[in-house]
N, C-alpha and C positions, 0 to 999 in steps of 0.2 A: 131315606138317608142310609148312605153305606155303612159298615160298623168292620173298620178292621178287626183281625184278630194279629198272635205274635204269624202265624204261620202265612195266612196272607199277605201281611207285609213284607216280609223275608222273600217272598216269590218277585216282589216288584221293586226290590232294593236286596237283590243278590250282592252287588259289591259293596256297601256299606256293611250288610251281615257277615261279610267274610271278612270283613277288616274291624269290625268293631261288635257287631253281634245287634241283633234287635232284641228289647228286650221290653219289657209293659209298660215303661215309662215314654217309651217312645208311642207304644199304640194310643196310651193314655188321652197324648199330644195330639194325636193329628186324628182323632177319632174328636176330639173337643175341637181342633180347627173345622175340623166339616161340618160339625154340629152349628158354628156360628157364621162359616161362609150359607149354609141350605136355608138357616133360619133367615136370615136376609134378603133373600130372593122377595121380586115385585114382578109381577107380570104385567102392573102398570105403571112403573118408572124404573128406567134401567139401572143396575147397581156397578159400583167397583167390580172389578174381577167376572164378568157378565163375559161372554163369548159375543162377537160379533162378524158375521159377514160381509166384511169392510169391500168397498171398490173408489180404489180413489179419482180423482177427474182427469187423471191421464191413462184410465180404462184398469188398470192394474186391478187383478183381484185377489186378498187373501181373506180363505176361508175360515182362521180360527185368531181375526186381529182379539185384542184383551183389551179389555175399558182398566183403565188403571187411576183414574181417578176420576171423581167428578166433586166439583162445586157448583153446587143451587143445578144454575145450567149449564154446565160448562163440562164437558165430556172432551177428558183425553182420551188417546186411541193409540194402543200400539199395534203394528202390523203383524209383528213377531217378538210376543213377550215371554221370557222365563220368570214366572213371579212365584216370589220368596215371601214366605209368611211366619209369622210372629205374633204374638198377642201379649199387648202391652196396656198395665190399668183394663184388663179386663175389656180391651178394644182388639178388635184385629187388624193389625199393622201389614203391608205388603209393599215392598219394592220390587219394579221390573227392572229387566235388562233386555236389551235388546235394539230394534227400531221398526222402520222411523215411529217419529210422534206427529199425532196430527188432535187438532182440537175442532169439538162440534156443539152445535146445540141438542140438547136435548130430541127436541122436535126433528129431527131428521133418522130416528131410528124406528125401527117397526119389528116388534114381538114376532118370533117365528117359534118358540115352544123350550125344547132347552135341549145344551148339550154336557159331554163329559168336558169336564177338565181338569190337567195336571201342574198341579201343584208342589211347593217342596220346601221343607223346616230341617234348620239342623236337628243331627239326631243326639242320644244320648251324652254323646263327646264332643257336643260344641263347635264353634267357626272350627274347624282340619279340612285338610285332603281328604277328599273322599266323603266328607261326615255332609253330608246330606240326604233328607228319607224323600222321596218322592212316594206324593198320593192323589188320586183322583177325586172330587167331589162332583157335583153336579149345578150346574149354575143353569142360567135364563140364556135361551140364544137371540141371537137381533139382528138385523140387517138396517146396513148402512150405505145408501148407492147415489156417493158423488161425481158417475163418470160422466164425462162430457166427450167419449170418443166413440165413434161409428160403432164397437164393442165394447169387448172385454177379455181380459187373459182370462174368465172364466169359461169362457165359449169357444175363443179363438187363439191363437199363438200370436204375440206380439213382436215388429222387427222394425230397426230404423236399415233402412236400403240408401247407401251411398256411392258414390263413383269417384274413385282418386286416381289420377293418372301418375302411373310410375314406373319404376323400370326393371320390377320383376313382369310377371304374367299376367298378376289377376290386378283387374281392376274395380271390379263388382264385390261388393261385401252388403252382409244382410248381418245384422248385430243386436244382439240380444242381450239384455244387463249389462252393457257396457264392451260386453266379449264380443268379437269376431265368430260369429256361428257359421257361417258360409260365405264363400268367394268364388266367381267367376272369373275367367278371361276375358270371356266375350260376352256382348248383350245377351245374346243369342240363346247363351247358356243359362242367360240369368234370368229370361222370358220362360223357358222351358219351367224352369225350376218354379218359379211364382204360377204357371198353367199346375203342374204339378199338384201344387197346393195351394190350387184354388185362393190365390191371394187376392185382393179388394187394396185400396186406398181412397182418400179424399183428395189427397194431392198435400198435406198437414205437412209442412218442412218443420224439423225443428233443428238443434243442435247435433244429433246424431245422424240425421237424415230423414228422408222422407219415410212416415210411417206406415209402415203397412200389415195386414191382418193376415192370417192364414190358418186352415183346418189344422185342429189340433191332429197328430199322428200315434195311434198305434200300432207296435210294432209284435208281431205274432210269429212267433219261432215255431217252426212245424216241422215234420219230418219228409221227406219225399213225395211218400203217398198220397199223405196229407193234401202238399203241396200241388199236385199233377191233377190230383181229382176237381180242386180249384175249377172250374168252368170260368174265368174272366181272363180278361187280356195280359199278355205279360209284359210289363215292364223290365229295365236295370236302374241298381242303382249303385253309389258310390259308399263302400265299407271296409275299413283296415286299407284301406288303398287297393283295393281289388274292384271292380266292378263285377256282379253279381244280379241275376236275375231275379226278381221280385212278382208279386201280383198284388194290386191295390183295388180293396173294395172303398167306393165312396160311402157315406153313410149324408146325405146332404143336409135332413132333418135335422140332427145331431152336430153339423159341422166337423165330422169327422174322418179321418182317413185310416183305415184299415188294410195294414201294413203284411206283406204275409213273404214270407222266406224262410229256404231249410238252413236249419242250424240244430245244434244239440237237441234230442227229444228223448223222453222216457223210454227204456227198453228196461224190464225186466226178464226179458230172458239171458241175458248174457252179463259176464261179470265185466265190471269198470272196466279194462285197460282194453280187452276186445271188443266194447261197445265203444269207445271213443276211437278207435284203429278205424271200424267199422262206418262209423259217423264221420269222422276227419275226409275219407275215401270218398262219400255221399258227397260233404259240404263243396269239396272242389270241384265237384265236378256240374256243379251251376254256378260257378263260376265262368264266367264271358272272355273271351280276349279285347284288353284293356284299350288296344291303340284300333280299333275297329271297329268297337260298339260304341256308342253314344248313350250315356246318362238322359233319362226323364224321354226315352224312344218315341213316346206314345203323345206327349207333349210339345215336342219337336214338328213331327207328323203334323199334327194338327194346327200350330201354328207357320209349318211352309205350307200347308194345302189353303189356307185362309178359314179354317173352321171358326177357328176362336183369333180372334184381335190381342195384340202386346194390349202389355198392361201399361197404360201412360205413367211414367212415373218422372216428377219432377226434381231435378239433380241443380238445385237453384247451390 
């Protein structure tokens, strides 16, 4: 069990301490909250306030959903909870905020060991601005895997791909949370870009569009040298509105893509304003001519030579 002190908590509730002060009555509190959230813990039936690694059955995955209550068998689950604690009659009391809610049984979760979690009580000065301590305890972690989709956003990047005919340019859009995360003009472009990143579907239409999967991408800032010594093939791609040259390592194990272009990189030899003069000078100059080069080069290629097949996607 953790055991704050005044001086630890002051490190993890800086603006409360500076608008109100932490003082022992507050460690008192939340040194007696953790004491009865840790006492509570079952590594053979899941508790209130337990961590779980939720995936719900449209593949969605969040790694730290909160159980926020349960009856007999009856497990809520929130995706993304902020819970607030209190101890009342000698019980500890908690409400979340947040979403969604979903409800389970019992029987569909499985013990994986435990994790941190963060917590939070008003402090000395009661419901205010500001007057909240935030504290970590240590709770039971769990896993909970409802999906019913070819994936999961824990492996893979998730998009609904739609086609609207209209009377700007683009008519290809890939959308993500609701948001517009990429658009095309042409098919052409929007095959490139799915080759790119290695996209999949089932052909699954729903109300945002037909869904489909793709390697998740990291992106790696390097500096020149870095860059050149690269032995892989080079791509562009599209950033700030410039296109720019790029090198992508696959990673296929991992379903990953590994991202790699010069942009800002550590120098200590020079001071700030002649290392960004010096790096601004770098960064343009892998920069492409915008109406000549073509985005996803490498993808394009191999979908006009017949290497790789369009991806069938159904625009019902």
């Amino acid at each position: 069990m953790r055991k704050y002190t005044v001086e630890t908590l002051k490190k993890e509730n800086e603006l409360f301490d500076r608008c109100y002060g932490i003082n022992n009555a507050d460690v008192e509190r939340v040194n007696h909250l953790i004491d009865m959230i840790e006492k509570t813990r079952s590594v053979e039936s899941i508790q209130a306030y337990d961590v779980v690694e939720y995936t719900n059955e449209y593949g969605e995955y969040f790694p730290k959903a909160t159980v926020t209550m349960k009856e007999e068998e009856d497990i809520e689950l929130c995706e993304n909870a902020g819970i607030h604690l209190s101890i009342y009659d000698d019980e500890l009391c908690g409400s979340a905020s947040g979403g969604a809610f979903s409800h389970h049984k019992e029987s569909e979760f499985v013990y994986k060991g435990t994790a941190v979690k963060t917590f939070w009580t008003w402090g000395n000065v009661g419901a205010r601005a500001n007057g909240g301590i935030y504290f970590t305890a240590t709770v039971n972690l769990w896993e909970c895997n409802n999906n019913k989709e070819m994936f999961s956003t824990k492996t893979h990047d998730k998009y609904y791909l739609s086609h609207r005919k209209s009377d700007n340019d683009y008519q290809y859009f890939a959308s993500w949370n609701a948001l517009s995360s990429h658009a095309w003009k042409t098919k052409k472009e929007m095959q490139a870009w799915l080759r790119t990143y290695r996209a999949v579907t089932d052909g699954k239409h729903t109300w945002g569009g037909t869904v489909i999967w793709t390697y998740k991408e990291i992106e790696h800032h390097c500096s020149d040298a870095e860059y050149d010594a690269l032995e892989v093939p080079e791509d562009i791609f599209l950033m700030n509105g410039s296109k720019r040259r790029c090198k992508r390592v696959y990673d296929d194990a991992n379903c990953v893509i590994h991202t790699y272009f010069v942009w800002y990189w550590e120098d200590d030899t020079l001071d700030f304003y002649e290392r960004m003069s010096l790096q601004n000078k770098v960064i343009d100059s892998y920069k492409v001519d915008y109406f000549t080069n073509k985005v996803n080069k490498i993808a394009l290629e191999e979908l006009r030579s017949g290497k790789v097949k369009p991806l069938q996607i159904n625009f019902e």
